[in-house]
Residue, then its C-alpha position, 0 to 999 in steps of 0.5 A: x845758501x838755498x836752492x830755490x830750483x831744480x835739483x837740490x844739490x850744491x856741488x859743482x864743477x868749474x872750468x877754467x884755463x884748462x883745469x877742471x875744479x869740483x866744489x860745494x859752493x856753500x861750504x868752499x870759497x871759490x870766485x871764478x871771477x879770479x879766473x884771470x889773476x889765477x892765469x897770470x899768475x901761471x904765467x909768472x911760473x919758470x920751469x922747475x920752480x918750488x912753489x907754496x900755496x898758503x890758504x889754498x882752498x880747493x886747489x884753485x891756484x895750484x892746480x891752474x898754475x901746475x896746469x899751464x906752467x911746468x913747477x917742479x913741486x906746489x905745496x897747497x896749506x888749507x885749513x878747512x878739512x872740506x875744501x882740502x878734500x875737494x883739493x885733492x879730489x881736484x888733484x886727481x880730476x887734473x891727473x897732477x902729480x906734481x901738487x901736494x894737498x896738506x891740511x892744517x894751519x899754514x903757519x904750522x905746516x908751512x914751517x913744517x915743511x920747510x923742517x922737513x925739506x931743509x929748504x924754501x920756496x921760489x914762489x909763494x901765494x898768500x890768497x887770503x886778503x883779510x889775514x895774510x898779513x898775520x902770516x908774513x913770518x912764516x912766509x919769510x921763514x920759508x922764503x928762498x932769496x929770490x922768491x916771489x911772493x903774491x900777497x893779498x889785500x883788500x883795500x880802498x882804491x884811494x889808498x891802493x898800494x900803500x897800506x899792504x906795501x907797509x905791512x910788509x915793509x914792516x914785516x919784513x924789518x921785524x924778521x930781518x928779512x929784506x924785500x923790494x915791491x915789484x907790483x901791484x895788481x887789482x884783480x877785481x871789487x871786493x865791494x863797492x869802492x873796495x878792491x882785491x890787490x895782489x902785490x908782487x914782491x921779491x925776497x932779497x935775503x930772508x929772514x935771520x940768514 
């Protein structure tokens, strides 16, 4: 990324369903061509409600849900030690005290954090298209019955939902866990021909209960 004018700096603030996010756009993926996705997503959240944002970046997707839904508590997992401070920077600019910015491998600290609590979540966010399916063990281990999960994919329109339905299906028979496909939403292209999905399931009974 090169600044061809004006001043030479690429850190910037975005707004955004009432939330206000800081980044560098060259070191932190942002797209705020998610912009919708983020609000239904906040639309989906009940009162009270535990949450675990795995992959979370700046804090995109906690942030604009504890904004407009009322969450007793959201974990955000990021690996990148960039993006994770710009979360917590962006935790302050919210004033939010109800978001948890943890650095690490979501697999790690998600099960971590399940050790720690002695209980699961009501909702999880797999934000990463290319590799969320490499988590679907940690997933169901810190899944409630019950829980929603938002799982993303990238995917052929043609082959919309059936390659990341399968790969949960088959997730969720390795870890004897059980689950049913509520929907599926397409939250824009990823390149031509190609799609960002996000599929919504629910936990019926997690893994090895």
């Amino acid at each position: 990324l090169q600044v061809i004018a004006g001043q030479r700096r690429k850190e910037t603030i975005c707004r955004e369903n009432n939330s206000v996010l800081k980044l560098d756009i060259e070191k932190v993926y942002f797209s705020p061509r998610l912009s919708e996705e983020r609000k239904r997503i906040a639309s989906l959240v009940k009162p009270g409600e535990e949450i675990l944002v795995m992959f979370s970046g700046c804090a995109p997707y906690p942030i604009v849900i504890a904004r407009n839904s009322r969450p007793k508590i959201i974990y955000a997992i990021e690996k990148n030690p960039v993006a994770h401070r710009y979360a917590e920077e962006n935790i302050r600019l919210n004033k939010l005290s109800n978001v948890v910015a943890i650095k690490g491998d979501a697999r790690k600290k998600t099960l971590e954090i399940i050790k720690k609590r002695h209980a699961g979540f009501d909702r999880i966010l797999m934000p990463l298209p290319k590799d969320s399916g490499h988590f679907l063990d940690a997933c169901f281990a810190a899944a409630e019955p019950g829980c929603i999960v938002h799982f993303y994919s990238f995917m052929k329109e043609e082959e919309i939902p059936g390659p990341a339905v399968n790969v949960i299906k088959e997730a969720a028979k390795k870890y004897c866990a059980k689950v049913r496909i509520l929907s599926w939403n397409k939250c824009g292209h990823y390149s031509p021909g190609k799609f960002r999905v996000c599929i919504d399931f629910k936990v019926l009974k997690k893994a090895n209960q």
